[in-house]
N, C-alpha and C positions, 0 to 999 in steps of 0.2 A: 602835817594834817592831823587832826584830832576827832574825836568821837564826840558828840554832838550832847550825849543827853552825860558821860561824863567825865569829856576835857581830856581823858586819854588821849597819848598818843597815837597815831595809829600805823601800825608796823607794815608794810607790805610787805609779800614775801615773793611771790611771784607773777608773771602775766599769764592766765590759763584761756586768756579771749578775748577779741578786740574785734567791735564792729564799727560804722561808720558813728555811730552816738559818742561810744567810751568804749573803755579797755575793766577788764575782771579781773583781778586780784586775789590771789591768794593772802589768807594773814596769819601771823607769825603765832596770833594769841589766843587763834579761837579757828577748829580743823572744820569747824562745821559750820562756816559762813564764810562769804568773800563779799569783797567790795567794788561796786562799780565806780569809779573814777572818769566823770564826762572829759571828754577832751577841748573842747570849750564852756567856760560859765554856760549854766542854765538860765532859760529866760524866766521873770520873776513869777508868773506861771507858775513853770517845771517847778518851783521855789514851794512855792505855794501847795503843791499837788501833794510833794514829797512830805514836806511838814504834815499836811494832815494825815498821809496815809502811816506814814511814821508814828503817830498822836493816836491812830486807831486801838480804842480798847480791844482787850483779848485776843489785837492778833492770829484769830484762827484760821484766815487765810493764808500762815505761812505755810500749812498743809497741803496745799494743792498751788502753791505760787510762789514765785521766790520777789516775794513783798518785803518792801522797803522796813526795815526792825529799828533802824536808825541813822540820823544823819553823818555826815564825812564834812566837816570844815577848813578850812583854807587859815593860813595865817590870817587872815584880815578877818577871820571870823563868817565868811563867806562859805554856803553850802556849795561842795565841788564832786558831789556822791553821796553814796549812801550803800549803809551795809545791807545785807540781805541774806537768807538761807542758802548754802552752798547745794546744789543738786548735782550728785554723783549718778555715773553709769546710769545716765538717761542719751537717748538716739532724738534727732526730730523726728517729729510724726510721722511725716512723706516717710522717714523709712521702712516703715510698717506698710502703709499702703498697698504697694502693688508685689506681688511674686515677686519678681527679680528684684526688686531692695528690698525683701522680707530676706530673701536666702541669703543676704549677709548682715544685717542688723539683729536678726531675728530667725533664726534658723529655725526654732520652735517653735514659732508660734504657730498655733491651730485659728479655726473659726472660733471657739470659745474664747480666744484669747481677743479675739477683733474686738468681740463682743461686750465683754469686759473689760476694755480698753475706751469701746464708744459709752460704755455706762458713766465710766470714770470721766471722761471728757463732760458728759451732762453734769455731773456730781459739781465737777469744777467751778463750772459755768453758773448752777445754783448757787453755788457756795458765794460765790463774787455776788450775784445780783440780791443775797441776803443781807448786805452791806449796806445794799444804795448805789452799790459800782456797776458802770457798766463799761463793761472791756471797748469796745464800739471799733479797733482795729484786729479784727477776728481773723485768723490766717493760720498756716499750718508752720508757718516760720516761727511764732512765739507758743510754740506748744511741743513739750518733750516729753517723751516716754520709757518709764524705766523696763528693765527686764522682769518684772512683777506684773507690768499692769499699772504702776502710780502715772497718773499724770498730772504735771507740773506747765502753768502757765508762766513765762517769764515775760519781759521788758513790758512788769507791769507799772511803770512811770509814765506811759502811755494812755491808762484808763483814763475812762470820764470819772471826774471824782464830785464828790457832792460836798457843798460846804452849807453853811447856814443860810447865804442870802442867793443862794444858786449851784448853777455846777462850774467843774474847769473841762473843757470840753478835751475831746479826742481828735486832732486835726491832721490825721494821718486816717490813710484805709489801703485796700486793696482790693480791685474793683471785684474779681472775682469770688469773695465772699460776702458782697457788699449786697442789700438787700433790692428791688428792682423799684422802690420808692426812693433811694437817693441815689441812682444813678443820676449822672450830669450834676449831680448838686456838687456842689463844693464842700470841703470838709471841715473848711476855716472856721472855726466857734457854732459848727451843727451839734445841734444837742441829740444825744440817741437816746433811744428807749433801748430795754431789755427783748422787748419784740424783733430791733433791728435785729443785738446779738441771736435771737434764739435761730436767724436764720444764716448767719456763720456757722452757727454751731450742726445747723443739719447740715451743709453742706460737709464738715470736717467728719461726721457720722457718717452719709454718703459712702464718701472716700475711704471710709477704714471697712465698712460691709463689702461695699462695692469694688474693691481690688485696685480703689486707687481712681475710678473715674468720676467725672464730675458732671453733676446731675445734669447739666444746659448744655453738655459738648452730645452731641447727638447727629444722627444723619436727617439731615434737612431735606426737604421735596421741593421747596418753593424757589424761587429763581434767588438768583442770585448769593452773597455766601451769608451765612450766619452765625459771624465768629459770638464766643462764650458771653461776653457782655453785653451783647446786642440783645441773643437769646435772654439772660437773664433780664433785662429792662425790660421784654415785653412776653416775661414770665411762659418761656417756652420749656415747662420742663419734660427732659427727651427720652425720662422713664414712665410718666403718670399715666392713669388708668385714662387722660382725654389726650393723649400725648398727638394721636389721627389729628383730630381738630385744630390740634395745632400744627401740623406740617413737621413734627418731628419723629421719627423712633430712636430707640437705643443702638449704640453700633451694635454689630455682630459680635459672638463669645464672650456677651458680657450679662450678667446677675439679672434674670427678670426680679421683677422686685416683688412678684406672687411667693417666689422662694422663701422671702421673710416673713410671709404671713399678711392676715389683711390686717393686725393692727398698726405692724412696721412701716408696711407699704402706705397705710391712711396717714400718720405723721407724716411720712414723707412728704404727701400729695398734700396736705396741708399747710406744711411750710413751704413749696415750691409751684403747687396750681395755682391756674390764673383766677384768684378769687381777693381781689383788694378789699382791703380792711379787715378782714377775718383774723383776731388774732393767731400767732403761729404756736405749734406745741411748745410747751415751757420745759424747761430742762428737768422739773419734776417726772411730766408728763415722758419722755423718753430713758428717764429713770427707770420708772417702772415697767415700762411697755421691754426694755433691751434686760432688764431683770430675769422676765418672765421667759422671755425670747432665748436666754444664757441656761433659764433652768430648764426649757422643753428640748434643747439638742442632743441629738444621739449619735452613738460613733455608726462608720459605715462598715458593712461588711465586708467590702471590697477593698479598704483601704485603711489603717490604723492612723494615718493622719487627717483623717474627714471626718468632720459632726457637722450635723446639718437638723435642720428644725425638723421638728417629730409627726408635723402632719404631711410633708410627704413621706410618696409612695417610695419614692430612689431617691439615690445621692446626686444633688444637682452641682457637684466640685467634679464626681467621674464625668458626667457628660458636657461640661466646659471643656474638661483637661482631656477629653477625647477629642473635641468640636476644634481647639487649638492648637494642642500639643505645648502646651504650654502646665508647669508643674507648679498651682494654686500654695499648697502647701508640704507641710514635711520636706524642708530643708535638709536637716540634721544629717551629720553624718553616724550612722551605727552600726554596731560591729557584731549583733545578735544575729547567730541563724537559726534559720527553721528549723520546727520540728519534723524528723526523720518517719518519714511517711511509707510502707508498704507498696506500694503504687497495684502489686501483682495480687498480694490480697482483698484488694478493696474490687479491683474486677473480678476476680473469682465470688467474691458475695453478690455481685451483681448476676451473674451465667446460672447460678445458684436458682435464679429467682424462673421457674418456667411459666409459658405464655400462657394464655388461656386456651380452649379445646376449639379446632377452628370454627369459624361464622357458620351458625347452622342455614340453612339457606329460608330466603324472604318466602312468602305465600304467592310471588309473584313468578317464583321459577317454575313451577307446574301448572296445571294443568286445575282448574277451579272446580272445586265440587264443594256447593252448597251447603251450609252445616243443617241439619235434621230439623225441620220443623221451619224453615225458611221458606216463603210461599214467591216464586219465584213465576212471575209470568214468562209464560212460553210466545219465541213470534211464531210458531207456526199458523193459527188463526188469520195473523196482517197477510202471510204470506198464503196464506188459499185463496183471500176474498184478493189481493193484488192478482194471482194466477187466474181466479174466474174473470176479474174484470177485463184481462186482459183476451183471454178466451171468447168473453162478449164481442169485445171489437172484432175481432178475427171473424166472429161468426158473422159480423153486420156486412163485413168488409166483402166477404164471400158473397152473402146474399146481394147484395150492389152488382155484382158482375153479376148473377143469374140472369136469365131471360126470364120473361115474364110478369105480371103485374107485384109480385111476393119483392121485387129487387129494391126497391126506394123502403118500403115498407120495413122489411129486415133492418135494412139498415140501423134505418132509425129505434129500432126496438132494440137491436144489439147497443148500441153506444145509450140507449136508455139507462138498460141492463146493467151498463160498464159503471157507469158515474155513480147510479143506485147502490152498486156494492163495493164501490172502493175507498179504501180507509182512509178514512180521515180523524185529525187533531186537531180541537181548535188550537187558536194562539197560542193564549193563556197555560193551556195544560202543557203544548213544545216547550215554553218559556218554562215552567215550572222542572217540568225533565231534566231540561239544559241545565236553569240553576243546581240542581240535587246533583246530577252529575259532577260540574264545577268544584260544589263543597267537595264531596267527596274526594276527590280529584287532588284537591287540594291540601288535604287530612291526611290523605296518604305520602304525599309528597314530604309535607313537613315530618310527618312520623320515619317515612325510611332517610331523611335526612338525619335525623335523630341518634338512628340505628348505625348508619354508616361511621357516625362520629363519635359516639359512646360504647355503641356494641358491637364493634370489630375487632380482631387481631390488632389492625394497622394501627389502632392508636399505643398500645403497646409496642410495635414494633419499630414508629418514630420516636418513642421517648427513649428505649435501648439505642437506635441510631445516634441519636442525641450525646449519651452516656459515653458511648463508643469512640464519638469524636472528641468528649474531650478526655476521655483517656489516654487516644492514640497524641493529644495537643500535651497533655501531659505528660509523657513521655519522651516528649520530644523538646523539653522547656531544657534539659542539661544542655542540648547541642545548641538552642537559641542564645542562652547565654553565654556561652562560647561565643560566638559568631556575632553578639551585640559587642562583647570585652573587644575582641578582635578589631573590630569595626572602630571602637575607642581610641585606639591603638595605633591604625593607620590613618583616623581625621585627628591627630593630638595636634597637626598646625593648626586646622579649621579652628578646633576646639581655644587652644591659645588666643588663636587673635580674636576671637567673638570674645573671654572673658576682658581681655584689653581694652575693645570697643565698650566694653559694657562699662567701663569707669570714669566714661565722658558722656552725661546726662544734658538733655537740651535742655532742660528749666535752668541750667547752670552755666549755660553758653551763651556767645556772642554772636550769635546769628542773625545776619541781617533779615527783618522783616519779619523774625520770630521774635514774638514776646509772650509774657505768661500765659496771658490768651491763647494762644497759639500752640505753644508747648504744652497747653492742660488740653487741649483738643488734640495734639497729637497722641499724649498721652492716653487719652480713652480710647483711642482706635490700638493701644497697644504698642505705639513708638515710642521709646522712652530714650533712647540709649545711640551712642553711634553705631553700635549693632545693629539699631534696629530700624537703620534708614535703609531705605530699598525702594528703587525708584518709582518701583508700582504700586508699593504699598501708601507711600507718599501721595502719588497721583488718584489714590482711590478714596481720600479722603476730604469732602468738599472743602471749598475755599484753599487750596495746595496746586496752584499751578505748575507752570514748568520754572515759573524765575523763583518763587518759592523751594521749587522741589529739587532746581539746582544748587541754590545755597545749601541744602541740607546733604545734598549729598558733597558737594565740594566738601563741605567742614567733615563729614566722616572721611573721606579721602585724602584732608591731610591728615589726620590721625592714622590711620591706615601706615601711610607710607611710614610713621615713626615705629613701626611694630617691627618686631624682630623674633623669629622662631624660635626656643631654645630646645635642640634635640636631647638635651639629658635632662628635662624634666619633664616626671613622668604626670601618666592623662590624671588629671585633678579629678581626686577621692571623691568629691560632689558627683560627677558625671559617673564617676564608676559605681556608688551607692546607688544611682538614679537607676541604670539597670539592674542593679539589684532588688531593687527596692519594685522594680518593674515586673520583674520576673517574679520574684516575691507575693506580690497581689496576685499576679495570674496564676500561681499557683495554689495560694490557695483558695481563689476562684475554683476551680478545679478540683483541688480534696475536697472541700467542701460539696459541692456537685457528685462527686462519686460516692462521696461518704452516704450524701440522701439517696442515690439512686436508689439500693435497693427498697428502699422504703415507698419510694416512687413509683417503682415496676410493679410492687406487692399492692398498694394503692390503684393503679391504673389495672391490674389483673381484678381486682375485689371490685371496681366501678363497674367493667366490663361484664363482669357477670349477672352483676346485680341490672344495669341497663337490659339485658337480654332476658332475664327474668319478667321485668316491668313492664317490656315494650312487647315483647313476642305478641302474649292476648291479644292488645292493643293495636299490634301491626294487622293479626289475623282479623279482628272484628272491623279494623279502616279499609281491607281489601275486600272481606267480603259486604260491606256497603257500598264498595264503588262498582263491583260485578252486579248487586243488586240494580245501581243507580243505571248502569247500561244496558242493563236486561229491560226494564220499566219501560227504558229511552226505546231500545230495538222493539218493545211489543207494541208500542202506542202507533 
């Protein structure tokens, strides 16, 4: 075999990779490139595709793709390969994706690192459709990732290449990145646009924010199942803001997509809504937008391995990895401890701090006297002319029994008497009473609510309860982690045969009636792994019956049975870091919490006084309008 553009021979040195196309070659003359070698001739096609991408001036897609630099010929002068840029110490993508193959491909990586990984992914993506190429077999199999952040597109013999009188089409895909306009189509000489790819390429962006799940596996309401491709051809995507409308949500413990913001989440919804013909964000366009995204993150305070976007309020990594128990990020094993904390001084500056002087009492606990110059109507009036008219009847009532001509006569002049002098309100004025009452009534309520909750002792002496417990929590984090190591120590079988399980992934198995489809849906629900087959976790994910959900458990049960405990090695450093790393956060949750208290208690003492200052007047002029408003009411 010889090199193409100069008749060199070409030296193999070794086989560093072999798929079902060709086998990769190391060479003897050059450390920084290898050769693919097809195992059978290429069709004139392939021929043809290789030539021109080989013939591309400047090349500068060897930067982000390991593009064809020159051809490999055959004695008979026959193209049998071609050279290409060697890519070291890059992982595939999926291994980034979710938590449990980030903790071993990628033990460092943070969110910022996702993020600058999905920039680099769009960079790539531009860089090729600057060309005239369009990739059009978009998947996460021809995309590697270095431990920087580079990403490198490979088994680029595959793109759509452009020539002068046309293109040479892409006649391969894979349904699940495939766009939901050429589902059912055939791939055989389909000519793609840049628009197909740019909806590959959010899907592969998806996947690296989202932990790995894919935007169309989602829980379905509507009858029957709705496996991943179905869903994408009638563009049900199972995060977007019409996601109702369409019969889908996201599963449970996984990335709302408001977390990225609404310019993240709008690309999203625009590459994946049901909206035909709209073109989709261009790899420019998510350039920028995951730029901005990379430079607004902040670390969290709870946890040294969380950034998260800076317009929220909390870190939305602690409340997944609460909601799951499942550990998003911070792999790494590390050997730094904390710094040596006082525990006994930092309460004593707290005890330091005294309460305020107690609750002086409301205006309502005595006894009401009028303040000077308040014109307060008196009911004794209602209550004389009530007492005479009553005294009227009495007197009619009596004269009625008299004998005599005076008995009818009386009568009727006392109950004249009676009606003549008895108090009356019209409507209007009761109505008016009542309302003034009401307000009033009402002013005071809200005021001693006020009082109760800003100018009392007790809000002081909840925020001290507060401090208290987690003092007494912190002081009692040595013996927890004791008793977590301990715990480590007597599940070290548990622990062993789940890391075992974890090294046989379903996207990678021979499972009947599971296909990609299926294994990318199991995935979003969290199933990845022979670990992480469990009969109900299986059964709680639509379209998983029982003949589905026995294969899956059969295949982890033969795996199973080839496990074998080893009682002299010890519980793997990962799980012992994990509690450390555990107890760690929660503590310094906690110094942090007592370090502010006193600041907290001296704050909540300075509010309290200052409310009682503000409100006292206030509370006395609300009470005595409402003893006004009922006096007015008792006199009318």
């Amino acid at each position: 075999m010889v090199v193409a553009s100069t008749g060199k021979p070409l030296r193999l040195l070794a086989e560093i990779g072999k798929g079902g196309e060709g086998a990769v070659w190391s060479l003897a003359d050059a450390s920084d490139r290898v050769a693919k070698i097809y195992l059978k001739p290429p069709s004139p096609a392939k021929v043809e595709k290789l030539r021109l991408m080989a013939a591309m001036p400047g090349r500068d897609l060897s930067k982000v793709a390991a593009w064809p630099l020159d051809l490999v010929l055959n004695g008979r002068r026959e193209v049998t390969g071609f050279i290409m840029p060697r890519v070291a110490a890059h992982s595939d993508a999926h291994e980034l994706y979710s938590p449990k193959s980030r903790a071993g491909s990628f033990p460092e990586a943070d969110f910022r690192f996702l993020v600058h990984v999905a920039s680099n992914v769009a960079r790539a993506f531009r860089a090729v459709h600057r060309t005239g190429y369009v990739i059009g077999d978009v998947n996460h199999g021809h995309l590697l990732v270095g431990r920087d952040g580079r990403v490198v597109l490979i088994d680029c013999d595959s793109f759509q290449t452009p020539k002068p009188n046309g293109v040479l089409t892409c006649d391969v895909g894979v349904a699940l990145f495939t766009p939901p306009e050429l589902h059912c189509r055939s791939f055989k000489g389909l000519v793609r646009t840049p628009d197909h790819d740019a909806f590959g390429m959010a899907v592969l962006i998806f996947h690296l924010l989202c932990m790995g799940r894919h935007p169309y596996a989602g829980v379905w309401s509507g009858r029957g199942e709705m496996p991943i491709e179905k869903a994408i051809a009638e563009r049900r995507f199972a995060y977007g803001a019409h996601r109702k409308t369409m019969m889908m949500d996201r599963p449970p413990g996984t990335v709302d997509l408001a977390v990225l913001g609404p310019r993240i989440s709008g690309l999203f919804d625009a590459a994946f809504a049901p909206t035909p013909g709209r073109p989709r964000p261009t790899p420019a366009d998510w350039v920028s937008a995951l730029d901005t995204l990379k430079a607004a993150l902040k670390p969290c305070t709870a946890s040294g391995a969380h950034f998260y976007p800076s317009h929220l309020a909390g870190c939305p990594w602690c409340v997944i990895e609460g909601q799951t128990g499942a550990r998003l990020f911070g792999h790494r094993i590390r050997g730094e401890a904390g710094q040596v904390i006082n525990i006994a001084a930092l309460w004593s500056q707290i005890e330091r701090v005294t309460p305020p002087p107690p609750d002086p009492a409301l205006p309502s606990a005595g006894l009401w006297k009028p303040p000077a110059g308040m014109d307060v109507p008196s009911p004794l009036p209602k209550q004389v002319r009530i007492a005479a008219s009553v005294a009227a009847v009495c007197i009619g009532l009596v004269a009625c029994g008299s004998d005599g001509g005076v008995g009818p006569m009386g009568g009727m002049i006392g109950a004249g008497v009676a009606f003549a002098i008895w108090p009356r309100v019209s409507a209007a004025r009761r109505q008016a009473l009542a309302a003034a009452v009401s307000t009033a009534q009402a002013t005071w309520n809200q005021l001693e609510g006020r009082w109760r909750s800003q100018a009392t002792v007790a809000a002081f002496l909840t925020l001290k309860g507060q401090l208290s417990e987690a003092y007494t929590e912190l002081k009692g984090l040595p013996a927890r982690r004791v008793k977590l190591l301990a715990e480590l120590q007597a599940k070290r079988e548990a622990h062993q045969k789940v890391q075992y399980l974890d090294r046989f992934r379903i996207d990678r198995a021979q499972i009947p009636g599971v296909g990609p489809g299926r294994a990318a849906t199991l995935a979003s629900f969290g199933i990845e792994t022979a670990a992480d087959v469990e009969r109900y976790k299986v059964l709680n994910v639509r379209g998983f019956g029982p003949s589905l959900c026995d294969a899956l458990v059969g295949w982890r049960r033969q795996h199973e049975s080839r496990f074998r405990f080893n009682p002299a090695a010890p519980v793997d450093p990962r799980e012992t870091r994990r509690v450390e790393d555990t107890i760690e956060t929660r503590r310094k949750q906690l110094v942090g919490r007592l370090q502010a208290g006193p600041r907290e208690l001296l704050t909540s003492q300075s509010n309290i006084l200052a409310a009682r200052t503000r409100l006292e007047p206030v509370l006395k002029s609300a009470w005595d309008d409402l003893q006004l408003a009922l006096a007015r009411q008792r006199a009318a």
